[in-house]
C-alpha positions, 0 to 999 in steps of 0.5 A: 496198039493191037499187040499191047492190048492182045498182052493184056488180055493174055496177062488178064487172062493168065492171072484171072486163071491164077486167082481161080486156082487160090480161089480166095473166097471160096466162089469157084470151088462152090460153083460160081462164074470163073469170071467173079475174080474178073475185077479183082484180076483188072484191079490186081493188074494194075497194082502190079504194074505199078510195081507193087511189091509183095507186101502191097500186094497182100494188103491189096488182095486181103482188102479187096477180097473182104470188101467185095466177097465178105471173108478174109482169104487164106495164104495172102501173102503167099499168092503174093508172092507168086503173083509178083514172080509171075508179073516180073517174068511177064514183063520180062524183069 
């Protein structure tokens, strides 16, 4: 139980750094919280282990980031794809 929470927070972690990097809303570069993506990180993480493919993963990241920051982020798609590379090697796939 220790250790599968300990992955967790790593995962959350790794892809909450991830989502700061793309920085969809444009929050980080303008000096916001590097935390701010932090729910979209624990809903993105659920998306991806329900094995949600790149294309569920676009249209998941596109709605969220729109309904919760008010702007539509660039390159969806193609941080989609590296976060379900990412997943995937994560969990070992």
């Amino acid at each position: 139980m220790r250790e599968e929470r300990r992955k967790l927070r790593d995962e959350h972690g790794q892809l909450l750094t991830l989502l700061n990097e793309w920085d969809p809303a444009g929050i980080v570069g303008a000096g916001e919280g590097r935390h701010r993506y932090s729910p979209l990180a624990d809903a993105l993480l659920d998306v991806l282990g329900d094995g949600g493919s790149e294309e569920e993963v676009t249209t998941f990241l596109e709605r969220e980031v729109a309904g919760q920051f008010g702007r539509k982020p660039a390159d969806a798609s193609r941080f989609a794809t590296k976060v379900v590379a990412w997943s995937r090697m994560a969990s070992g796939e």
